[in-house]
Each structure stands twice: as structure tokens, then as C-alpha cells.
PDB file of N, CA, C and O in Angstrom:
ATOM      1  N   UNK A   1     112.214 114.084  91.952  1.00  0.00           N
ATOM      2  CA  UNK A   1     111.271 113.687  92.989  1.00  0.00           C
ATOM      3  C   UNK A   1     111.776 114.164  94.345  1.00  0.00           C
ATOM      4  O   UNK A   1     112.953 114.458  94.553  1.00  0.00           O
ATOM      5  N   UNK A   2     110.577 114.231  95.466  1.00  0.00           N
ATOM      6  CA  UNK A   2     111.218 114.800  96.579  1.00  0.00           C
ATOM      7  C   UNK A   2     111.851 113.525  97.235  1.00  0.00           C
ATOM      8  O   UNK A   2     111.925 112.376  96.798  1.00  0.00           O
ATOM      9  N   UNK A   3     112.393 114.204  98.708  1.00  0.00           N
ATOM     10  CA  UNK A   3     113.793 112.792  99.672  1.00  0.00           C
ATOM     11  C   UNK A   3     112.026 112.302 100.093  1.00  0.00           C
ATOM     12  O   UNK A   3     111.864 111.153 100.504  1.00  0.00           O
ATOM     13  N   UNK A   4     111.095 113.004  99.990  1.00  0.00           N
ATOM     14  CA  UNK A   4     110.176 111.811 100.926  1.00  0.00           C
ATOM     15  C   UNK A   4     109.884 110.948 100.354  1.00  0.00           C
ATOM     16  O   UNK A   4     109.823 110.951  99.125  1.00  0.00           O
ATOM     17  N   UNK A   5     109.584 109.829 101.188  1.00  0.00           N
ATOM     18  CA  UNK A   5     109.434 108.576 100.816  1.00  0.00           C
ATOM     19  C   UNK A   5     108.449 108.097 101.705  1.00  0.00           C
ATOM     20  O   UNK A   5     108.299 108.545 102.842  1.00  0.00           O
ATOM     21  N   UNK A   6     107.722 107.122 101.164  1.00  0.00           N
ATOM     22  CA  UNK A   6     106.589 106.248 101.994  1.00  0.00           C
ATOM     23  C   UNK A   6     107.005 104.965 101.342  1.00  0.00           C
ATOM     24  O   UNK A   6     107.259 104.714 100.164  1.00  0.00           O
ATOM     25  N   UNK A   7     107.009 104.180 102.477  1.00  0.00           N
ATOM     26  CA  UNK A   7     107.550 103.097 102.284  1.00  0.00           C
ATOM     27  C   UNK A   7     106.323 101.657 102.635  1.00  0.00           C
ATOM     28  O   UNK A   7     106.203 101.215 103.777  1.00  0.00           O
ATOM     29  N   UNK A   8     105.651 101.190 101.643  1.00  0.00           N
ATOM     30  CA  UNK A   8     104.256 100.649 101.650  1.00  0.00           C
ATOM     31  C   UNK A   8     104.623  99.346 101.082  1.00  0.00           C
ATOM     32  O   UNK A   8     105.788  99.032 100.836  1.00  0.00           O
ATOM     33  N   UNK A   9     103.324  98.392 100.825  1.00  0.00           N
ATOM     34  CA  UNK A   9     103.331  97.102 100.061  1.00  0.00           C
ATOM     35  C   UNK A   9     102.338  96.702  99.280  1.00  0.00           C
ATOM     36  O   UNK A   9     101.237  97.092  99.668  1.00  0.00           O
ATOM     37  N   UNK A  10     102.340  96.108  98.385  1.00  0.00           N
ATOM     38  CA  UNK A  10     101.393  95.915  97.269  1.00  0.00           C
ATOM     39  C   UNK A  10     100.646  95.106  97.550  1.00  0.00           C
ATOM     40  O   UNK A  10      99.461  94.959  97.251  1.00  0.00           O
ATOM     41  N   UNK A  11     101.944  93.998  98.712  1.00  0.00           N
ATOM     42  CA  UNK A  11     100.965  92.787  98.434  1.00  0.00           C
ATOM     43  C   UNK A  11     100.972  92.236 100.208  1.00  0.00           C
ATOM     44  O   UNK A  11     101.963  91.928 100.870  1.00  0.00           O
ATOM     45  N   UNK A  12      99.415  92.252 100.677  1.00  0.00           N
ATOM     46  CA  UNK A  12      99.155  92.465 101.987  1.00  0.00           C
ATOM     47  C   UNK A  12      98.319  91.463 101.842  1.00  0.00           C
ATOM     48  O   UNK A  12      98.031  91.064 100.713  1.00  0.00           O
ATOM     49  N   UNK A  13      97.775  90.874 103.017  1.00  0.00           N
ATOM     50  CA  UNK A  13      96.542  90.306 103.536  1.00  0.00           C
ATOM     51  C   UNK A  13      95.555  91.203 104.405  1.00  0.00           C
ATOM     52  O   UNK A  13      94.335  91.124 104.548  1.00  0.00           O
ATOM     53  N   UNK A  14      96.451  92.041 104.913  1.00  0.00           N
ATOM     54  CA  UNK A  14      95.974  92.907 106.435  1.00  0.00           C
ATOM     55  C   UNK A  14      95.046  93.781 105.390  1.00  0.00           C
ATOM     56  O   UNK A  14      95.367  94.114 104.249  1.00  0.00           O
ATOM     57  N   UNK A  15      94.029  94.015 105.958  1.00  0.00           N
ATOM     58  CA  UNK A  15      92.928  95.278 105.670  1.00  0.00           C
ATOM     59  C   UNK A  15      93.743  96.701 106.248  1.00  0.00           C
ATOM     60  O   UNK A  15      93.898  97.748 105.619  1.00  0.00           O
ATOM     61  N   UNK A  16      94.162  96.417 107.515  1.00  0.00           N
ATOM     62  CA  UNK A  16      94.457  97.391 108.500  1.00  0.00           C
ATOM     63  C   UNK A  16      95.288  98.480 107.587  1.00  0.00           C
ATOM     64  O   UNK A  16      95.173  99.657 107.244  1.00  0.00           O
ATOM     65  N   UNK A  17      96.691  96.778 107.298  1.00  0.00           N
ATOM     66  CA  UNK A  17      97.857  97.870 106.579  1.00  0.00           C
ATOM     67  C   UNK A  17      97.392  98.795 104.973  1.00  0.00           C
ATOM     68  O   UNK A  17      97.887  99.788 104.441  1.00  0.00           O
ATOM     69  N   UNK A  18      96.267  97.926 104.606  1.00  0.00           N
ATOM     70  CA  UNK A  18      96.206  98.713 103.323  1.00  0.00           C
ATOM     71  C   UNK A  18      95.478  99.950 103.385  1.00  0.00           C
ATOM     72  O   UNK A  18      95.752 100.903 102.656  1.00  0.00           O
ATOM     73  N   UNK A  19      94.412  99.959 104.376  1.00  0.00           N
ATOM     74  CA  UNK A  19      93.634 101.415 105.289  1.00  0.00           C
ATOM     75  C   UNK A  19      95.060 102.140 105.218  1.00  0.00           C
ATOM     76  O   UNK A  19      95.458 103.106 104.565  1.00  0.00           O
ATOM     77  N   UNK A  20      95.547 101.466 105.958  1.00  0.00           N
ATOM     78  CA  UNK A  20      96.984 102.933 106.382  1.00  0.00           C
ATOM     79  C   UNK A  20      97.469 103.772 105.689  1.00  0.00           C
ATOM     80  O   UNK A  20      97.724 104.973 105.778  1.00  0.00           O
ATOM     81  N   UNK A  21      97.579 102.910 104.901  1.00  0.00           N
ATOM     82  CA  UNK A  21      98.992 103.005 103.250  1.00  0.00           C
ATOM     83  C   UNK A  21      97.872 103.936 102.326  1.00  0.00           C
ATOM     84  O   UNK A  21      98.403 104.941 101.853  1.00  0.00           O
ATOM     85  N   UNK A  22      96.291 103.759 101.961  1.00  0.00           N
ATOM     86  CA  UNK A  22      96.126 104.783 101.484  1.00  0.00           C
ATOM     87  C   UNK A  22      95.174 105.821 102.149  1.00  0.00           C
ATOM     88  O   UNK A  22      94.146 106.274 101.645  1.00  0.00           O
ATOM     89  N   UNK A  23      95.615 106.071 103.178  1.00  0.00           N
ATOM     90  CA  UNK A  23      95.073 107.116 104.021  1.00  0.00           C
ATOM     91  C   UNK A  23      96.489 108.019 104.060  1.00  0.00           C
ATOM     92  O   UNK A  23      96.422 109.219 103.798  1.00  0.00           O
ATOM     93  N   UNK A  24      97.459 107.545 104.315  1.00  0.00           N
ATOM     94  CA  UNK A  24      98.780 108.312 104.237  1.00  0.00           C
ATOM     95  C   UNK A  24      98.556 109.034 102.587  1.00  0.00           C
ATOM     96  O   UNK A  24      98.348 110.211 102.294  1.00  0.00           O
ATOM     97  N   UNK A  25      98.642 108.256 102.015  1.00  0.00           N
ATOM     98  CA  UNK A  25      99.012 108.799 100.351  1.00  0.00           C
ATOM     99  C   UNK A  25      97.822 109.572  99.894  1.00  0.00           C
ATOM    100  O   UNK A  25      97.900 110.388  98.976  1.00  0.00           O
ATOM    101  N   UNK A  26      96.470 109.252 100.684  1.00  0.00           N
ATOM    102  CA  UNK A  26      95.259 110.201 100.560  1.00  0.00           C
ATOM    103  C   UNK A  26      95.358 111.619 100.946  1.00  0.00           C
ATOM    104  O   UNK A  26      94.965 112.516 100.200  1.00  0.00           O
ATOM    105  N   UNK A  27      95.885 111.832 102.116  1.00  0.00           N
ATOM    106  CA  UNK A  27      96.321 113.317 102.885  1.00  0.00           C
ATOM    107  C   UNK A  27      97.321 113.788 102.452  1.00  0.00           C
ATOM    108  O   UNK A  27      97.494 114.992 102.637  1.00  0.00           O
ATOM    109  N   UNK A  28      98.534 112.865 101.582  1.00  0.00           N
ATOM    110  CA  UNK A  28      99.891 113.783 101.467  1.00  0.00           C
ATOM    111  C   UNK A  28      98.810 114.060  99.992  1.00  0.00           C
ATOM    112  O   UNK A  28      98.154 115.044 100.333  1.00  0.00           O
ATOM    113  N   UNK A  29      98.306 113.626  98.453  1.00  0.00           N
ATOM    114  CA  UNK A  29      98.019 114.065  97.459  1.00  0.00           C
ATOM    115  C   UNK A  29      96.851 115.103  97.983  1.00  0.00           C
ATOM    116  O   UNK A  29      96.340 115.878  97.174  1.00  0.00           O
ATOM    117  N   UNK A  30      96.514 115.094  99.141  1.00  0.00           N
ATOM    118  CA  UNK A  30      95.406 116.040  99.339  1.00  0.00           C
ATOM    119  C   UNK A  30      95.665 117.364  99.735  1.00  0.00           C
ATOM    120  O   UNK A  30      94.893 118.320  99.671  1.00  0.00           O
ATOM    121  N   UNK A  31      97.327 117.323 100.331  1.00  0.00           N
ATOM    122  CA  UNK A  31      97.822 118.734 100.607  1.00  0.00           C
ATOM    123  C   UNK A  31      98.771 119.002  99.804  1.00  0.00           C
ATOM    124  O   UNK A  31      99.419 120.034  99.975  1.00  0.00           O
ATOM    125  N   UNK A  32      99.110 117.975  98.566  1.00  0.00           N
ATOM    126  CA  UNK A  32     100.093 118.535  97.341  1.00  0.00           C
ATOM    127  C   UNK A  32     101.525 118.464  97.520  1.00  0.00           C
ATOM    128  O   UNK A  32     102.427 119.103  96.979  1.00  0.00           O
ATOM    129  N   UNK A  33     101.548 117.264  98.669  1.00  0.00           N
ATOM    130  CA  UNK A  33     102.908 117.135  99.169  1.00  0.00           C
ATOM    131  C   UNK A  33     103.453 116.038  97.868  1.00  0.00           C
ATOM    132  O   UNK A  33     102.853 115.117  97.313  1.00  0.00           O
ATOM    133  N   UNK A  34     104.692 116.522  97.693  1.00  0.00           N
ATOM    134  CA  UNK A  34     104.992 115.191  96.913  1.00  0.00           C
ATOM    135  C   UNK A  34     105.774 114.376  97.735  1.00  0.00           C
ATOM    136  O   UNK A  34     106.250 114.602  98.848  1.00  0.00           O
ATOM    137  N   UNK A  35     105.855 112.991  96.718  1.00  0.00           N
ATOM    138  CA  UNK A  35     106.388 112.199  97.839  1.00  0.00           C
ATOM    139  C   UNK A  35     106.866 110.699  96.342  1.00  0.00           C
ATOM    140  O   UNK A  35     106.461 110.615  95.182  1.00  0.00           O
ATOM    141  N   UNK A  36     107.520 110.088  96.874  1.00  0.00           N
ATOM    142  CA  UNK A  36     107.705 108.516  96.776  1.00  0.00           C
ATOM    143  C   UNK A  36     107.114 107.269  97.032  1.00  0.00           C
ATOM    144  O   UNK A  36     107.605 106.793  98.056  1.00  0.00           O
ATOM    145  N   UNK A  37     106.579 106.810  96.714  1.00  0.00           N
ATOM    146  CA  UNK A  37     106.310 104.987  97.165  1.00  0.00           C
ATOM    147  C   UNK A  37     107.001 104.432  97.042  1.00  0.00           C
ATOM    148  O   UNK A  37     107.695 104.417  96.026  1.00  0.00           O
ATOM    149  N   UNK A  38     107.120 103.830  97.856  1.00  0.00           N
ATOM    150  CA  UNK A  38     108.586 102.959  97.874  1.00  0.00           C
ATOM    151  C   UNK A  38     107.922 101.912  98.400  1.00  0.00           C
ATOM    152  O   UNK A  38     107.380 102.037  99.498  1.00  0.00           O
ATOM    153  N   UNK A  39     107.848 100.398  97.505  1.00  0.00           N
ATOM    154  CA  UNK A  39     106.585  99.206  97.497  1.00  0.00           C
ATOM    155  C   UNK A  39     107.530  97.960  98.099  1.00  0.00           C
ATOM    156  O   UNK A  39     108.177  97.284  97.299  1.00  0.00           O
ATOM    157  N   UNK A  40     107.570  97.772  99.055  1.00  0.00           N
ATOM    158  CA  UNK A  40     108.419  96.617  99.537  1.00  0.00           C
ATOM    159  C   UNK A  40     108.652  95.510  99.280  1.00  0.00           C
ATOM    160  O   UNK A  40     109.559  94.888  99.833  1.00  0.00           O
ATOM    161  N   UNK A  41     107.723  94.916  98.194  1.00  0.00           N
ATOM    162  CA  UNK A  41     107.130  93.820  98.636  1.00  0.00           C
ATOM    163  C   UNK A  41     108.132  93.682  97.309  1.00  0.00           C
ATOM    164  O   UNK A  41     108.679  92.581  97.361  1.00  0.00           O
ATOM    165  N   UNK A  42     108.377  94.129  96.619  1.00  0.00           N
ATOM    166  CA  UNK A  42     109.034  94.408  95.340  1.00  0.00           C
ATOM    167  C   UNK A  42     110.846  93.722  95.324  1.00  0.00           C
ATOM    168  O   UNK A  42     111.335  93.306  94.273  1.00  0.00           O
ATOM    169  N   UNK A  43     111.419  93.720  96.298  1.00  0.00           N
ATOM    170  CA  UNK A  43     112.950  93.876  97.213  1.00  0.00           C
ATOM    171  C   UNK A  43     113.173  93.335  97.918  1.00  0.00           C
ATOM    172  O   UNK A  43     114.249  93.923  97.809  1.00  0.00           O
ATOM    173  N   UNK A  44     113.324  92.582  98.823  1.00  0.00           N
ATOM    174  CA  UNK A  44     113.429  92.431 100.680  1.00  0.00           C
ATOM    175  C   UNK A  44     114.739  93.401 100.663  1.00  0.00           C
ATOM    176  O   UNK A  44     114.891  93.883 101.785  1.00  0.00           O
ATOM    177  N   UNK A  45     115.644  93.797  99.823  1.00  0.00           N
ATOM    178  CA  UNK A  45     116.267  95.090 100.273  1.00  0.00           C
ATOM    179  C   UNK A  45     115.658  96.357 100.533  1.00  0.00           C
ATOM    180  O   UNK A  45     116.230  97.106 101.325  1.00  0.00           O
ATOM    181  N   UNK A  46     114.719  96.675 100.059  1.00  0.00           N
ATOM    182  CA  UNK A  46     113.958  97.257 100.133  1.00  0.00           C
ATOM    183  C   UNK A  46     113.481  97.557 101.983  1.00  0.00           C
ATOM    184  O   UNK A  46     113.483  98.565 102.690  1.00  0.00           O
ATOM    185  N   UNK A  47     113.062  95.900 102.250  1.00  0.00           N
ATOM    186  CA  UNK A  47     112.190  95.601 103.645  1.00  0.00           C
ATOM    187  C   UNK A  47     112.887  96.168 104.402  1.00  0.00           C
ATOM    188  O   UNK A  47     112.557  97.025 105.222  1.00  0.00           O
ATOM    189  N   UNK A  48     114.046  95.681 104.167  1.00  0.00           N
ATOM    190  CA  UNK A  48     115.616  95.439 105.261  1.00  0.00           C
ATOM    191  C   UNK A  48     115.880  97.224 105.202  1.00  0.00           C
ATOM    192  O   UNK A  48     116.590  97.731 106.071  1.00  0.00           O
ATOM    193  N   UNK A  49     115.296  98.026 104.192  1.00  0.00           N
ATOM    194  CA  UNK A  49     116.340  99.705 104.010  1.00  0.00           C
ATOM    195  C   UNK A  49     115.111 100.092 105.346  1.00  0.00           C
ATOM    196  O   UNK A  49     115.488 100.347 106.490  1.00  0.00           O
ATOM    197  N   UNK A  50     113.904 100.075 105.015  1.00  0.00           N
ATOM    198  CA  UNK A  50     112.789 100.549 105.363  1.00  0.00           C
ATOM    199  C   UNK A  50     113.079 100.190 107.315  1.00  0.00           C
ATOM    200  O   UNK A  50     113.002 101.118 108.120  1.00  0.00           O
ATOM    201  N   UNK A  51     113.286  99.234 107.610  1.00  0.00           N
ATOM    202  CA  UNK A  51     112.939  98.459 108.575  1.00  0.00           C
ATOM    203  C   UNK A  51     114.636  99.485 109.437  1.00  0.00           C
ATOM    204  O   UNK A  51     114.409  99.974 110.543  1.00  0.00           O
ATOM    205  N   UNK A  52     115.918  99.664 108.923  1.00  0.00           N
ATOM    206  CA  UNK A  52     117.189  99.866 109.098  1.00  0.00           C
ATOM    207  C   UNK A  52     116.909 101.454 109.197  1.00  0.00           C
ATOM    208  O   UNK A  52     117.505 102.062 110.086  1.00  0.00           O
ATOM    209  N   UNK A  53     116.064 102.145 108.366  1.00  0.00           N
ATOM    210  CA  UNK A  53     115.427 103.552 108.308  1.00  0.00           C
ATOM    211  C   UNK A  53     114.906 103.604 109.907  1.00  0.00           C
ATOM    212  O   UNK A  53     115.603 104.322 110.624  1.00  0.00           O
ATOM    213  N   UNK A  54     113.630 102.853 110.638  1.00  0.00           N
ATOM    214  CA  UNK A  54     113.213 103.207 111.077  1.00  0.00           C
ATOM    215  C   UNK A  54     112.927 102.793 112.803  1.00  0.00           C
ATOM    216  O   UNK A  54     112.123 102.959 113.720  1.00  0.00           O
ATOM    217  N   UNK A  55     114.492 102.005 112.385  1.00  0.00           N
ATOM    218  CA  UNK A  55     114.865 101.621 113.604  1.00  0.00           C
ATOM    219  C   UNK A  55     114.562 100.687 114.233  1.00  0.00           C
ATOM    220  O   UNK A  55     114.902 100.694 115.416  1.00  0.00           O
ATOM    221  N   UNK A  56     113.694  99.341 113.625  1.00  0.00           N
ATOM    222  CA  UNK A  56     112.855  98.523 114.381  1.00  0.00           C
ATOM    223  C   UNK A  56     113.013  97.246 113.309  1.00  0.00           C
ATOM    224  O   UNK A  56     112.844  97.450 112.107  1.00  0.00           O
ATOM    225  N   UNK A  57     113.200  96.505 113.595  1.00  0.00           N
ATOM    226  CA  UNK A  57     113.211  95.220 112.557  1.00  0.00           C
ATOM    227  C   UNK A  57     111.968  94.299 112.156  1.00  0.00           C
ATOM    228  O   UNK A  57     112.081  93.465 111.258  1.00  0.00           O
ATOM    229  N   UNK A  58     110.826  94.477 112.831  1.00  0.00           N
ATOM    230  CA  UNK A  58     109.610  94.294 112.606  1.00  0.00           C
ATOM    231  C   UNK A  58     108.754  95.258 112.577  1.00  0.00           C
ATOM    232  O   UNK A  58     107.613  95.255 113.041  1.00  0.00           O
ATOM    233  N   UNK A  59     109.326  96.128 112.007  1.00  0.00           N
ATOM    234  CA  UNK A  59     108.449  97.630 111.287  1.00  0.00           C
ATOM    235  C   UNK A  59     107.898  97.592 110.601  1.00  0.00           C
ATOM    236  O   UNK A  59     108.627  97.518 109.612  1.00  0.00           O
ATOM    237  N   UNK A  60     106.455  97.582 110.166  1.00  0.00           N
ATOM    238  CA  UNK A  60     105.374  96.795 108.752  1.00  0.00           C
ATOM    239  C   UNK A  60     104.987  98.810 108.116  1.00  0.00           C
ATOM    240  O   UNK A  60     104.969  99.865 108.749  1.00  0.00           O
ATOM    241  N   UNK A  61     104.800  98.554 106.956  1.00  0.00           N
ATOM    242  CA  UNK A  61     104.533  99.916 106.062  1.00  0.00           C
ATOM    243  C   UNK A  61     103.420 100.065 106.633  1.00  0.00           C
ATOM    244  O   UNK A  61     102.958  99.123 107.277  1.00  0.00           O
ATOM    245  N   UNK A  62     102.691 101.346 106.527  1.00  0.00           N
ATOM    246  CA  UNK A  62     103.263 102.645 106.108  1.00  0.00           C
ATOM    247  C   UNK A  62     104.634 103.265 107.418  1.00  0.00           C
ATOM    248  O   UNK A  62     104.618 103.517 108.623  1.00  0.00           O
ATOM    249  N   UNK A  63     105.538 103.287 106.464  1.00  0.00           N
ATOM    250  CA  UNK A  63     106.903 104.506 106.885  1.00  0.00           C
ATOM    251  C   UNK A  63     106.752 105.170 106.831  1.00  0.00           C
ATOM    252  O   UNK A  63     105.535 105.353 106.824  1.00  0.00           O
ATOM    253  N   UNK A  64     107.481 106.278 106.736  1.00  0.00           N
ATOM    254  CA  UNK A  64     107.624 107.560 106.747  1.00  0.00           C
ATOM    255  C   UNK A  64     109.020 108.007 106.854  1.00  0.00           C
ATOM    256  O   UNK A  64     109.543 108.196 107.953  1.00  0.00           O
ATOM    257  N   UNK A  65     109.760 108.218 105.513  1.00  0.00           N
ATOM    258  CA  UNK A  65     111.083 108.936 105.577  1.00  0.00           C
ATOM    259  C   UNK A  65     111.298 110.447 104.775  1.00  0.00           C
ATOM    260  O   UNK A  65     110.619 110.801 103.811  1.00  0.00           O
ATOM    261  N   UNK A  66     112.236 111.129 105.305  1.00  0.00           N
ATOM    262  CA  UNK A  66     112.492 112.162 104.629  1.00  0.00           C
ATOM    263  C   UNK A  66     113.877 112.244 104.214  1.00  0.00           C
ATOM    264  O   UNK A  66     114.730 112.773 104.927  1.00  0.00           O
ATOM    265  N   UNK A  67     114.114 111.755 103.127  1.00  0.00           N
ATOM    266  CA  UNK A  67     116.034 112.163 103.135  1.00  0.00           C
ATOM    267  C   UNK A  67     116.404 110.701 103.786  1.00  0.00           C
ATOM    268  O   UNK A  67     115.942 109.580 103.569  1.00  0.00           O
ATOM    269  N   UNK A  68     117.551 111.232 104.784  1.00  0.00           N
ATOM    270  CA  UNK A  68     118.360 110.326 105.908  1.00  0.00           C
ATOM    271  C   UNK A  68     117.234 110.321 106.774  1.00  0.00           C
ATOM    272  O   UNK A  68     117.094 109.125 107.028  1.00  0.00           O
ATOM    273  N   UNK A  69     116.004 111.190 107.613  1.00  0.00           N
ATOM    274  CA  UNK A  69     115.405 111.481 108.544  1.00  0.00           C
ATOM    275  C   UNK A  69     114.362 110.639 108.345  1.00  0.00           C
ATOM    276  O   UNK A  69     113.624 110.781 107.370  1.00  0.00           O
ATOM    277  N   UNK A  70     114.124 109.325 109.572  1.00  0.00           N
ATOM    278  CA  UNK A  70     112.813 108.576 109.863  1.00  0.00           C
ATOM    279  C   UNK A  70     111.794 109.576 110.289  1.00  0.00           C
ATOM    280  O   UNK A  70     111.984 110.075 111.399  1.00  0.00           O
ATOM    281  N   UNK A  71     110.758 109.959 109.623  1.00  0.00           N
ATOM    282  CA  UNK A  71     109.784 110.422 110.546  1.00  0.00           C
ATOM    283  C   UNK A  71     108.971 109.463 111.315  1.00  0.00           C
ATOM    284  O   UNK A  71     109.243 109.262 112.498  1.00  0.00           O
ATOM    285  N   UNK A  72     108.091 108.916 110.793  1.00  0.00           N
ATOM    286  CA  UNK A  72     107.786 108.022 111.712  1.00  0.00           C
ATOM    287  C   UNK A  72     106.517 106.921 111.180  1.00  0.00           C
ATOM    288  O   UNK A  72     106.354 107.034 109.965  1.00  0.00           O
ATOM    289  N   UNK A  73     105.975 106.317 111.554  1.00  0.00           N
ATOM    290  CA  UNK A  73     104.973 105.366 111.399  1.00  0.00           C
ATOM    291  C   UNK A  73     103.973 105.597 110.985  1.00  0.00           C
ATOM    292  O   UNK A  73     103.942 106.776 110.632  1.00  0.00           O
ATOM    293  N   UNK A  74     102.853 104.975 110.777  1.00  0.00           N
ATOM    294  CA  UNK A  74     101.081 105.582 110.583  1.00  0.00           C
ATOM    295  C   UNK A  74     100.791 106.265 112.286  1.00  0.00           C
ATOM    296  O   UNK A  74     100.917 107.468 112.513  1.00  0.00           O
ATOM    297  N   UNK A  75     100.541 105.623 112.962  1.00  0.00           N
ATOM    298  CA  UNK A  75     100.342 106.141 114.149  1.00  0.00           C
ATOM    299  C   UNK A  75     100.778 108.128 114.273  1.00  0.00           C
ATOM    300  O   UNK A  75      99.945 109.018 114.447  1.00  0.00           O
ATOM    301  N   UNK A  76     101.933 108.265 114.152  1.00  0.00           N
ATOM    302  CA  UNK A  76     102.839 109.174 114.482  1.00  0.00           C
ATOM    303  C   UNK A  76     101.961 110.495 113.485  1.00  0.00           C
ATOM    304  O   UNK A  76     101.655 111.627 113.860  1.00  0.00           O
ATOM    305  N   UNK A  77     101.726 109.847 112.145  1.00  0.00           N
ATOM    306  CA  UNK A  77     101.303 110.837 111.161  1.00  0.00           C
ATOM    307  C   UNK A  77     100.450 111.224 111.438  1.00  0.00           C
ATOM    308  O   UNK A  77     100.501 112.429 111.684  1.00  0.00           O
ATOM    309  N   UNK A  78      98.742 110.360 111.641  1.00  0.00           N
ATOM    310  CA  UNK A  78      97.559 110.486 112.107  1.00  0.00           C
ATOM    311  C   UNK A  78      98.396 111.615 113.055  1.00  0.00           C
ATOM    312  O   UNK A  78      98.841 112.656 112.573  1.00  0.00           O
ATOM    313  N   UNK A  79      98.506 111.324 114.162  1.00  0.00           N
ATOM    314  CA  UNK A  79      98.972 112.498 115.037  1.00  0.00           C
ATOM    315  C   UNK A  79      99.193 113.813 114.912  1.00  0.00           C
ATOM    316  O   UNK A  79      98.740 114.852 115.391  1.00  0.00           O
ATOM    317  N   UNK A  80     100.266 113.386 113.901  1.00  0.00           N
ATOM    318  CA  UNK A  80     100.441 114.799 113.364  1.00  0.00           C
ATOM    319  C   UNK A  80      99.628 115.671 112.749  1.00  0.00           C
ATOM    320  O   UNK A  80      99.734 116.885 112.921  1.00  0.00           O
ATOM    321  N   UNK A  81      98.712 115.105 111.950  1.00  0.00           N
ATOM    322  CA  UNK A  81      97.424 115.232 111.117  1.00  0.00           C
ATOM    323  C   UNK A  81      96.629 116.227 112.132  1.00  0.00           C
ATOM    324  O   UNK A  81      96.651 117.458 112.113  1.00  0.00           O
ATOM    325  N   UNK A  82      96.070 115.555 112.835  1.00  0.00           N
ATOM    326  CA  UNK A  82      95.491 115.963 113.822  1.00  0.00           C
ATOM    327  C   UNK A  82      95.670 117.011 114.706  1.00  0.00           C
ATOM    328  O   UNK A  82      94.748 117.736 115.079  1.00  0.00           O
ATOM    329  N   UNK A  83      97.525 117.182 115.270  1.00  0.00           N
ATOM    330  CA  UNK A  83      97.728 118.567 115.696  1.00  0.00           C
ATOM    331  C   UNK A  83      98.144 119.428 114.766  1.00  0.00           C
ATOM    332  O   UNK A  83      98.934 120.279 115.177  1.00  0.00           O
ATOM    333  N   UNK A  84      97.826 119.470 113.537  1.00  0.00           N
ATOM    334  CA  UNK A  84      98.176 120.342 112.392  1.00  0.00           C
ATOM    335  C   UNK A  84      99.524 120.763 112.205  1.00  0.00           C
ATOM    336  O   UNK A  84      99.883 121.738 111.544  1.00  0.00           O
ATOM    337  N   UNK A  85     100.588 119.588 113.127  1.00  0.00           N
ATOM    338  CA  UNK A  85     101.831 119.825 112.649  1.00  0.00           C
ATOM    339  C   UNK A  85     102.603 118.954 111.605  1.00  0.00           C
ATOM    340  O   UNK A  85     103.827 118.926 111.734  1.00  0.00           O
ATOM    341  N   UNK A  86     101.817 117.958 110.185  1.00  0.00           N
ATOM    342  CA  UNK A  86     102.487 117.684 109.321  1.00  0.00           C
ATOM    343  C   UNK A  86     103.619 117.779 108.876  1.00  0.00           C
ATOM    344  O   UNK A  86     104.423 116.871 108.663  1.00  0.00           O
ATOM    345  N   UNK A  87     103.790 119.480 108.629  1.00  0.00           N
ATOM    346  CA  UNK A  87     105.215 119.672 107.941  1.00  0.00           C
ATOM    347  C   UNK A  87     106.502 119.520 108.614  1.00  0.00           C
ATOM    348  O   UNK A  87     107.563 119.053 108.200  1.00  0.00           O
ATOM    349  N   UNK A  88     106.086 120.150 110.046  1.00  0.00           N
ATOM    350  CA  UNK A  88     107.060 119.451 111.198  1.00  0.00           C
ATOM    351  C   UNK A  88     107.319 118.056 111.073  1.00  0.00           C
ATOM    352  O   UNK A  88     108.441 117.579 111.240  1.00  0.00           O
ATOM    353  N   UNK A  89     106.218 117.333 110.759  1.00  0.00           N
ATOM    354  CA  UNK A  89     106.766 115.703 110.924  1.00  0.00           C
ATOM    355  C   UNK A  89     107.259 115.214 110.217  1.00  0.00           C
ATOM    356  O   UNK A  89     107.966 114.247 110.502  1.00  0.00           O
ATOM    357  N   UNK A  90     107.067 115.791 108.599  1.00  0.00           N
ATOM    358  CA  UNK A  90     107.726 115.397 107.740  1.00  0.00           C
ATOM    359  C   UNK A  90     108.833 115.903 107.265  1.00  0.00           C
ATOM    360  O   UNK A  90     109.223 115.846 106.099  1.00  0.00           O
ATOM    361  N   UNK A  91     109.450 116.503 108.354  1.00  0.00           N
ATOM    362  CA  UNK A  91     111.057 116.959 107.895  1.00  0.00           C
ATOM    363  C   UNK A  91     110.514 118.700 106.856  1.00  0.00           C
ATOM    364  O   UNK A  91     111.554 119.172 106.398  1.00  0.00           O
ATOM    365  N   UNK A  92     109.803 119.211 106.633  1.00  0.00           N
ATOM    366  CA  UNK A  92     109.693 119.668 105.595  1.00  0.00           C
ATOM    367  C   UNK A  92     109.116 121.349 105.785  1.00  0.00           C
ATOM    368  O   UNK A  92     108.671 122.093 104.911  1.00  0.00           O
ATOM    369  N   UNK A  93     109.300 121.599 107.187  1.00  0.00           N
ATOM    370  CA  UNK A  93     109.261 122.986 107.706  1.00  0.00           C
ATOM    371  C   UNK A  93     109.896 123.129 107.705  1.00  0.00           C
ATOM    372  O   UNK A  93     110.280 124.235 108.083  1.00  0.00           O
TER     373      UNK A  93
END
């Protein structure tokens, strides 16, 4: 499997976060990126790797890691999406 990782949860209340989580995993299977789920809700080691990844201790999924390298949040990706620099964001140019 590839170092990327998305780091998501199974088990939500939020509409918002679950929009996120498969809008991320919608665009990476849509450009053939592979990747990881990595389901939090599964661990709180898990919470604690994700949260220690990305620098913020109230960091809620969708993540975004590559390897050792945080890329970044939902926010950050959309972004990236948008200026057609993906592979840049995901560590993977």
C-alpha cells in the first residue's frame, strides 16, 4: 500500500465531517491515487497518531498524510483540487 494515508471516522454525528471524508476518498479513487484509511474511531491511538501527525490536538478527520509528511486538512485539499496542484499537496510530485 502507498505512505498515504487519510485519516477519517466511521463513527460521526457531523454531516459536515462525513461530506469531507467522502469527497476526499471520492477525488483521490477518481484520479487513481492510492491511498489508506486510516478509521479513528477504531484506536484513540490512532486519534492521538493523527492529531500528533498534524500538529493540532483538536484536529477532527479528514487528514491528510504522506509517509512522515502532514499534508494537510479538508480545507487545504479542496484547495489544492481547485488550483490543480494535488500531487504537490500530497507529497507525491
Amino acid at each position: 500500500m502507498s505512505a498515504l494515508k487519510v485519516y477519517s471516522t466511521s463513527v460521526t454525528g457531523s454531516r459536515e465531517i462525513k461530506s469531507q471524508q467522502s469527497e476526499v476518498t471520492r477525488i483521490l479513487d477518481g484520479k487513481n491515487i492510492k491511498y489508506e484509511l486510516v478509521d479513528i474511531s477504531q484506536d484513540n491511538a490512532l486519534r492521538e497518531e493523527m492529531r500528533a501527525k498534524a500538529g493540532n490536538p483538536k484536529a477532527i478527520p479528514p487528514q491528510i498524510v504522506n509517509g512522515d509528511h502532514y499534508c494537510g486538512d479538508y480545507e487545504l485539499f479542496v484547495e489544492a483540487v481547485e488550483q490543480n496542484t494535488l500531487q504537490e499537496f500530497l507529497k507525491l510530485a
